[in-house]
C-alpha positions in Angstrom: 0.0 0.0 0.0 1.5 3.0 -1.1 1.7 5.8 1.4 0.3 8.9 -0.6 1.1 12.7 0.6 -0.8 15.3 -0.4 1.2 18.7 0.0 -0.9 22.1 0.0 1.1 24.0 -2.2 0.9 25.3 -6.1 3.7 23.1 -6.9 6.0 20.9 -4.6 10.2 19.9 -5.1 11.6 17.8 -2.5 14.7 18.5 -3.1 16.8 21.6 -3.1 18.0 21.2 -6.5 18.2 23.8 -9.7 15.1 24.0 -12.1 17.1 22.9 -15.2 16.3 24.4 -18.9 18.6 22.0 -20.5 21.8 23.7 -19.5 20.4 26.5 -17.7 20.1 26.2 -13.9 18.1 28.6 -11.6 18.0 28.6 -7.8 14.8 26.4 -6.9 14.0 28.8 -4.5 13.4 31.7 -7.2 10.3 30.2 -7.9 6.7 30.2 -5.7 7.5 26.8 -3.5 6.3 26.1 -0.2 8.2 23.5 0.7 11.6 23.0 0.2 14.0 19.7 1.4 17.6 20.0 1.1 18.7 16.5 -0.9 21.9 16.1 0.4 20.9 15.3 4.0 17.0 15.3 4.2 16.5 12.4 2.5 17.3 10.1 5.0 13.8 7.9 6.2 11.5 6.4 4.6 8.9 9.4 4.8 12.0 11.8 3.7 12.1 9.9 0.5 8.2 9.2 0.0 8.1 13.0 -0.2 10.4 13.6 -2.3 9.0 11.0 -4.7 5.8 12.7 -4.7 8.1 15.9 -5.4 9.4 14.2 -8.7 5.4 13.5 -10.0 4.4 17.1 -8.8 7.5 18.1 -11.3 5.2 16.6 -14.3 3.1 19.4 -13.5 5.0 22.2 -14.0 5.4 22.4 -18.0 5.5 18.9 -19.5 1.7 18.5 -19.0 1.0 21.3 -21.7 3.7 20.4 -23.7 1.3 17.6 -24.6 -0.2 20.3 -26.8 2.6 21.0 -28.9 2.1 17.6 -31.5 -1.4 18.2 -31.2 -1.4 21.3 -32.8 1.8 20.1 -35.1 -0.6 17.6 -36.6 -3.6 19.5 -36.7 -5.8 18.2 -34.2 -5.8 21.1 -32.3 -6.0 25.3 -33.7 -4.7 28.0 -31.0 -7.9 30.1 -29.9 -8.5 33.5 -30.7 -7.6 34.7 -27.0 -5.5 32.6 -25.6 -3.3 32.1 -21.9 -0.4 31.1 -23.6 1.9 32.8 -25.9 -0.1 33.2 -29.2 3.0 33.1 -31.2 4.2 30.2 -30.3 1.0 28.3 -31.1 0.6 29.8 -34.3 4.0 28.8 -35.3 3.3 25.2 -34.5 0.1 25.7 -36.6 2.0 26.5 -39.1 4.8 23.9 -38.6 7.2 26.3 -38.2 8.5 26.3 -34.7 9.1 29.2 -32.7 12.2 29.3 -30.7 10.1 31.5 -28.3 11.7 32.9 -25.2 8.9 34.4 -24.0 8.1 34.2 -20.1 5.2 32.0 -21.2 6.6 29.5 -23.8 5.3 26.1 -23.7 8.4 24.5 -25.1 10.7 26.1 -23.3 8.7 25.6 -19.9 8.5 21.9 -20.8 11.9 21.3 -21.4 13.1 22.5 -18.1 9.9 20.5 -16.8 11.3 17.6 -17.9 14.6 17.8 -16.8 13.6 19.1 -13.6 11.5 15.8 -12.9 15.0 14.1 -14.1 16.9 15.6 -11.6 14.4 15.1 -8.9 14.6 11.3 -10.0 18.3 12.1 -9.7 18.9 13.1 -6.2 16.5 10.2 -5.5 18.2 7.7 -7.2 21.6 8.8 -5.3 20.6 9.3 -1.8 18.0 6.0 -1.8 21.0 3.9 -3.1 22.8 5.2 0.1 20.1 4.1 2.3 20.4 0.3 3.9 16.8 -1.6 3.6 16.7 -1.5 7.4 15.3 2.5 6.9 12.1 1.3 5.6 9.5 -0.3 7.3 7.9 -1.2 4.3 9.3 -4.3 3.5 11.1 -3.6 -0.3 10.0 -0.3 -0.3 13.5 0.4 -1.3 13.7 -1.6 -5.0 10.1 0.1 -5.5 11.3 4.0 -5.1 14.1 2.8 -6.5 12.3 1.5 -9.4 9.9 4.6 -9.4 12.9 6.9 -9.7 14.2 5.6 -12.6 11.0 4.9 -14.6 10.2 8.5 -14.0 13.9 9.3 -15.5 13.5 7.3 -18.3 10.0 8.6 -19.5 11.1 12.3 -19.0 14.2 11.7 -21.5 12.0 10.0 -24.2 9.9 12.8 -24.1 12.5 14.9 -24.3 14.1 12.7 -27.5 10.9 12.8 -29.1 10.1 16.7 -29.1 13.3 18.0 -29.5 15.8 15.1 -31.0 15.9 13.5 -34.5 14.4 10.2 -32.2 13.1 7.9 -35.6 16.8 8.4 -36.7 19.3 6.4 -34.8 22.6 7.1 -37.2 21.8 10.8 -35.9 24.4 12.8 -33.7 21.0 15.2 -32.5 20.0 13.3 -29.3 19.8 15.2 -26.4 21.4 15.5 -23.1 21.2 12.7 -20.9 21.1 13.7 -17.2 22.3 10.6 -14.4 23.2 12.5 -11.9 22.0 15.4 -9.4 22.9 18.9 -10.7 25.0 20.6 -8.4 26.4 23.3 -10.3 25.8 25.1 -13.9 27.9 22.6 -15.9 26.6 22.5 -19.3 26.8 19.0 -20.9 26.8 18.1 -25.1 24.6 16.4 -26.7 24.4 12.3 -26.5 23.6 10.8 -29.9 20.2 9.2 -30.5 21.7 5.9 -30.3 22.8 6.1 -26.8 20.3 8.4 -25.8 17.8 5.4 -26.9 20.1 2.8 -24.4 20.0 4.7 -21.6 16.2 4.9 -22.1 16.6 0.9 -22.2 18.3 0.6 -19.4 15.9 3.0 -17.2 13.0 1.0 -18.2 14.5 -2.4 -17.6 15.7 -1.4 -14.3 12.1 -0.2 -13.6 10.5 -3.1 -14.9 12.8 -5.1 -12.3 12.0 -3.2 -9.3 9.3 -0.8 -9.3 5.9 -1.8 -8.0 3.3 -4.0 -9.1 0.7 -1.7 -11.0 -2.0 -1.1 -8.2 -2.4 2.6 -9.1 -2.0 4.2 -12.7 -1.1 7.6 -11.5 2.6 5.7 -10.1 4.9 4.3 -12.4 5.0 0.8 -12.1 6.5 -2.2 -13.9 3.1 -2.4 -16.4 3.6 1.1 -17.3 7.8 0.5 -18.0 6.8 -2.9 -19.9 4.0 -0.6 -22.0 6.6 2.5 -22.5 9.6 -0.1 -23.3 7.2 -1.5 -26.5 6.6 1.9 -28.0 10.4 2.7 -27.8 10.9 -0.2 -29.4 8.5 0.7 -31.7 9.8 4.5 -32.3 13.4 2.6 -32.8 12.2 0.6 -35.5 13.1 -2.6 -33.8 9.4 -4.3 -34.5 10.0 -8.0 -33.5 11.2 -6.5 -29.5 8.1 -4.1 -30.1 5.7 -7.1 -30.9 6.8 -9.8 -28.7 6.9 -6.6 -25.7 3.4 -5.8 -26.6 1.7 -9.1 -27.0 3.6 -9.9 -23.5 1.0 -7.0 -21.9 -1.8 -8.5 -23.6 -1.7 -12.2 -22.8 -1.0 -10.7 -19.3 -4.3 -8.7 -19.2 -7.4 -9.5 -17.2 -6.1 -9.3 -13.4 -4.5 -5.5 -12.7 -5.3 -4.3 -16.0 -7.5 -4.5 -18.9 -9.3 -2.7 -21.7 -12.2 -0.4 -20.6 -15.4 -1.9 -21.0 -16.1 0.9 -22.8 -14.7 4.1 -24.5 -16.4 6.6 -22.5 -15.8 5.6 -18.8 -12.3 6.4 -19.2 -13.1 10.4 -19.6 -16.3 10.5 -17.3 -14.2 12.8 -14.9 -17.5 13.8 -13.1 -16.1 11.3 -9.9 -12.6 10.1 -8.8 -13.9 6.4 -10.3 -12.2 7.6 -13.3 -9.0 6.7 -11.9 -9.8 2.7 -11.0 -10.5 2.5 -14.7 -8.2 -0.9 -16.0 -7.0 0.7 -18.8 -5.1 2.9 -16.7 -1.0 1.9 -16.6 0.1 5.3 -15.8 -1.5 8.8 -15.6 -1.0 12.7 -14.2 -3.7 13.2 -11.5 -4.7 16.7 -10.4 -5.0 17.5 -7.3 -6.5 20.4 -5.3 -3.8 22.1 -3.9 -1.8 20.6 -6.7 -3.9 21.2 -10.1 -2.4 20.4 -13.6 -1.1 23.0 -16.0 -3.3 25.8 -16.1 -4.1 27.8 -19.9 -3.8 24.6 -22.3 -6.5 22.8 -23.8 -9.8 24.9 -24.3 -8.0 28.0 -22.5 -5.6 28.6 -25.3 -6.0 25.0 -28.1 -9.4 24.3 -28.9 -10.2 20.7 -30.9 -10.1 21.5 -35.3 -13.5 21.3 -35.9 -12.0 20.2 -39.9 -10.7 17.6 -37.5 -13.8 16.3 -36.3 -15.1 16.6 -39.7 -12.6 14.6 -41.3 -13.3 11.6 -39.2 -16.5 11.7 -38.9 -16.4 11.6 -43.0 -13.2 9.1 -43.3 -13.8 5.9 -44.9 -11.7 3.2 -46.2 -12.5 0.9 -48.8 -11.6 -3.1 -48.4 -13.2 -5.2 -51.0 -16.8 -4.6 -51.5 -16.6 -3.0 -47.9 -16.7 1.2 -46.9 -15.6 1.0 -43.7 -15.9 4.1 -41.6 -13.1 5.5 -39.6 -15.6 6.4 -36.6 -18.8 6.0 -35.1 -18.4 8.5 -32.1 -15.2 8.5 -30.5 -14.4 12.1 -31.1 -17.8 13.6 -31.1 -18.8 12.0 -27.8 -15.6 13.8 -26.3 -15.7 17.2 -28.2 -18.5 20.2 -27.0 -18.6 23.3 -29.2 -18.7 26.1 -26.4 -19.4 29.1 -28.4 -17.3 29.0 -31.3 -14.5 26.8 -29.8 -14.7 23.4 -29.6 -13.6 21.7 -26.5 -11.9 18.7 -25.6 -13.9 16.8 -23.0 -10.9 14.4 -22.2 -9.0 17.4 -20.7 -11.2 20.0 -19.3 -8.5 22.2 -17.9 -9.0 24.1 -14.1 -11.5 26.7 -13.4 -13.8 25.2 -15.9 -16.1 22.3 -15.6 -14.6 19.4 -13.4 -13.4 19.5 -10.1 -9.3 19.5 -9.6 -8.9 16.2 -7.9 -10.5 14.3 -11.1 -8.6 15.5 -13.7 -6.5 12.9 -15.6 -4.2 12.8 -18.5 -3.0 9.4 -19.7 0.2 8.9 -20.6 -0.4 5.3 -20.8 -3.1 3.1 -21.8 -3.6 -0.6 -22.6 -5.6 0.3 -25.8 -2.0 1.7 -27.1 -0.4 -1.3 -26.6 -2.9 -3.1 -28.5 -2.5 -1.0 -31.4 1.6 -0.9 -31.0 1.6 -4.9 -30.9 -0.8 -4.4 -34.6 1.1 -2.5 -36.6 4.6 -4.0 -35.1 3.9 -7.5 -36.0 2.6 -6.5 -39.6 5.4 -4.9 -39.9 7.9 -7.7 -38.3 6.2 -10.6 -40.4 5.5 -8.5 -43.4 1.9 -9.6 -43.3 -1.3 -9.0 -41.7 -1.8 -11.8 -39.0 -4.5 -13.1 -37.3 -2.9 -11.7 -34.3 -2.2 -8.4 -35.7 -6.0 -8.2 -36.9 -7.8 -9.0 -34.0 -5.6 -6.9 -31.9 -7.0 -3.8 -34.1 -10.4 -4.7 -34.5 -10.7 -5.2 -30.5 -10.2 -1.6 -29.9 -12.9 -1.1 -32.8 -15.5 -4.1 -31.5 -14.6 -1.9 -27.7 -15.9 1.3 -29.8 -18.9 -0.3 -30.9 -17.7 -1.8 -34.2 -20.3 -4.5 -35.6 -19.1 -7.2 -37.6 -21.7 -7.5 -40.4 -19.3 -7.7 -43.3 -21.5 -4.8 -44.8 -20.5 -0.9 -44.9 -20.2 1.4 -41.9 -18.5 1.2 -38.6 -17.0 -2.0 -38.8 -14.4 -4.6 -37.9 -11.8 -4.9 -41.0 -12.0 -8.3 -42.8 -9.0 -11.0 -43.0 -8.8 -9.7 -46.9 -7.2 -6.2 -46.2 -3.7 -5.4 -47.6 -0.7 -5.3 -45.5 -0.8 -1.3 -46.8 -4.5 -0.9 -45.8 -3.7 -2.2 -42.4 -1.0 -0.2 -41.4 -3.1 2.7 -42.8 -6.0 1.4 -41.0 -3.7 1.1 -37.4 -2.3 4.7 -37.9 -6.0 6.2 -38.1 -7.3 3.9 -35.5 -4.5 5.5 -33.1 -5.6 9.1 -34.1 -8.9 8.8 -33.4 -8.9 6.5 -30.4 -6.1 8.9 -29.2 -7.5 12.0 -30.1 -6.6 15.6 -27.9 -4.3 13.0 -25.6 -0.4 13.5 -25.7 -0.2 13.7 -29.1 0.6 10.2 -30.3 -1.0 10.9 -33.6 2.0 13.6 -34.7 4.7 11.2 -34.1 3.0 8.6 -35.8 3.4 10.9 -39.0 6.0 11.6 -38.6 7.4 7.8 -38.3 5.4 6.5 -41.4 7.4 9.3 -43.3 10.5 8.2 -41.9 10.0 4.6 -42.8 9.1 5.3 -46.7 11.8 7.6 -46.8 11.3 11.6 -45.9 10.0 13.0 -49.1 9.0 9.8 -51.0 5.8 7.6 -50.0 3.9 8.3 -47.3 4.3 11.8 -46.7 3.1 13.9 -43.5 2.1 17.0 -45.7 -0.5 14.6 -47.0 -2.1 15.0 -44.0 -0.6 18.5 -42.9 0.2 20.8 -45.9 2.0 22.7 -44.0 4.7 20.2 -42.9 6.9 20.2 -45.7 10.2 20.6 -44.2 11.5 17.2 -41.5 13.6 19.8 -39.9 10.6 21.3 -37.9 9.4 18.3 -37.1 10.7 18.8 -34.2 11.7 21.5 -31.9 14.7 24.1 -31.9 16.4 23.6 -28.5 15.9 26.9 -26.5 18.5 29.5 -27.8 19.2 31.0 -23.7 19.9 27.2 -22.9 22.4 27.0 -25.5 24.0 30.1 -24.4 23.7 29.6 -20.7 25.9 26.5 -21.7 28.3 28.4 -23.2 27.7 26.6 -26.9 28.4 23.3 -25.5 24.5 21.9 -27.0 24.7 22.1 -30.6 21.3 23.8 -31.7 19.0 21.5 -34.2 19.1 21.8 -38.1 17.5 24.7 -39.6 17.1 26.6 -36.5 21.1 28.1 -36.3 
């Protein structure tokens, strides 16, 4: 039983670290904290260090939640509003696909960054000072292995967001990684850039670490070794490497049915008008607001709204197998969309101050449905073909959305007689819309499927996006202060010099 704190303050660090923007480092104190712990000797019981794990998940909170907005308004799923609480700029530029390297006091990029490495270095100073500690400190019998495990789950899910929004991640021949941080920052030290190579095996080695010792999966809103196995298949995936993303994948799935397991239905999962929301099965990890503790304030509805051509599109998509017209939809994204006078909202993130209490918001950054749909599309891709396996695995998040399986036209299950192109086609929508106004899976997907046919040949993201034409902005220009704080040390990505 995990011993959960709740801490009354806007946002909570355990440790008396730096809030790092890549290379810069400012005094933790400089910002509105309540509490403060000073790592090099406080954490030193076994409460000392529950709090400063629940520092390290309060750290999500402070940027990296709305960066979740960035590929969603990359690939068009979400339009900036026409007054919104974040830096209007910036959000047209991603609108455009033509990243902003804003260094406005309200960028969302440049907030998330140092977001993420800040809830690196709180898994830092964990990591150090726990390994210190003898097992005899904690009551709770392997309490130890579990923070332990926590720590460096947390690490390695903060540095593959930070691969994936601001390295050339689908690349692994590329020198643009990013900066891996394993230990606590105790000075300004800039450090280079890793390549995406080893970037990707420190990720590995996080995750299997975490998948070793963290806790069983009891609550979504803690890492735990479901959540490492689930994040470890869509590295895989992201790497290319589609036999380890299969096999990884279908692991989770043969598991389901005890801890975890699809939602019954679509809809439970966002009914955030009670705290049930977060017993749902498909849960493997999530953000949870809080009251004292909200999540990010001025993203969705506040300042993105959901592209009404968007809903349009799917509501009108259709793919043609055989004799068949299957539709892409039946009412995924309208059932979670309300048009609140002239924006439309997304019901799956209902941001503070507006409709739902603080203490049942959720954002999930993993769900079982995801794995299904990784496990799809990597073993069509590992075999070549479209298996049984790989068939049923997409068609049970459709049958879970209401699919019939008539054989006739509308929102249907796809027959054994679609292509092996269809199918990968068919997966990469199935994502978007069963993912839709979440973290932004959907833009990466794009992005890979360009990748794999070759950037500029094939598949092509500006078939879906005509404004993303160039790969360089596909992702993000590392913050230009950062780069000079560091003295030059971080090379700066193509096209933005």
């Amino acid at each position: 039983m995990k011993n959960i704190i709740k801490i009354k303050i806007l946002s909570i660090v355990a440790v008396c670290v730096c809030f790092t923007s890549c290379e810069i480092t400012e005094p933790i104190d400089d910002q509105e904290l309540q509490f403060q712990l000073d790592a090099e000797t406080a954490i030193n019981d076994e409460s000392s260090v529950n709090l400063a794990l629940a520092g390290a998940y309060a750290s999500f909170k402070l940027g990296p939640e709305n960066l979740t907005l960035v590929p969603n308004v990359l690939s068009g799923i979400g339009v900036p509003t026409s007054n919104p609480f974040l830096d209007l700029f910036e959000l047209q530029s991603w609108q455009i696909n033509q990243p902003l390297n804003s260094e406005s006091s309200g960028s969302v990029t440049s907030a998330g960054m140092a977001g993420l490495y800040r809830v690196i270095n709180d898994a830092n100073w964990i990591i150090e000072k726990v390994s210190e500690l003898g097992d005899g400190v904690f009551t709770t019998p392997g309490r130890r292995e579990e923070v332990l495990g926590e720590a460096y789950g947390l690490r390695a899910l903060a540095h593959f967001y930070l691969l994936r929004n601001w390295g050339q991640w689908y690349d692994e021949s590329s020198i643009y990684g990013i900066a891996l941080r394993l230990e606590p920052i105790r000075s300004g030290l800039a450090l280079p850039r890793n390549n995406v190579a080893d970037t990707y095996a420190q990720i590995h080695s996080d995750l299997d670490f975490a998948i070793t010792n963290a806790p069983d999966l009891t609550e979504g809103f803690y890492m735990n070794k479901i959540a490492a196995r689930a994040t470890k298949a869509k590295v895989y995936l992201y790497q290319g490497n589609y036999p380890m993303a299969a096999s990884t994948a279908k692991g989770l799935i043969d598991e389901a049915g005890g801890a975890f397991s699809l939602s019954p239905t679509f809809l439970e999962m966002f009914d955030n008008t009670s705290t049930d929301l977060f017993n749902n099965p498909e849960l493997l990890f999530g953000l949870r607001g809080d009251m004292q503790a909200p999540l990010a304030f001025g993203g969705w509805d506040f300042s993105v709204a959901v592209n009404p051509a968007f809903i349009n599109n799917v509501n009108a998509g259709t793919m043609t197998v055989g004799t068949q017209t299957i539709n892409y939809d039946s009412d995924r994204v309208t059932s979670t969309t309300f048009n609140n006078f002239g924006n439309v909202f997304n019901l799956k993130r209902v941001d503070v101050f507006a409709f739902v209490p603080e203490e049942n918001e959720l954002v999930y950054f993993s769900r079982l449905s995801e794995v299904y749909l990784i496990y799809a599309e990597a073993e069509a891709r590992s075999t070549n073909s479209v298996t049984t396996d790989a068939l049923n695995a997409l068609n049970a998040i459709r049958l879970r959305a209401g699919a019939t399986t008539t054989g006739g036209d509308g929102f249907e299950t796809y027959p054994a007689t679609i292509s092996l192109d269809q199918f990968l086609e068919a997966v990469r929508i199935e994502k978007m819309v069963e993912f839709a106004g979440e973290i932004g899976e959907e833009w990466f997907d794009l992005v890979r499927y360009d990748w794999i046919d070759g950037f500029g040949s094939g598949f092509q993201v500006s078939d879906f996006k005509a404004s993303a034409t160039d790969p360089n902005k596909f992702i993000l220009p590392i913050p230009l202060s950062s780069i000079q704080a560091g003295g030059n040390v971080e090379i700066q990505n193509p096209s933005y010099e």
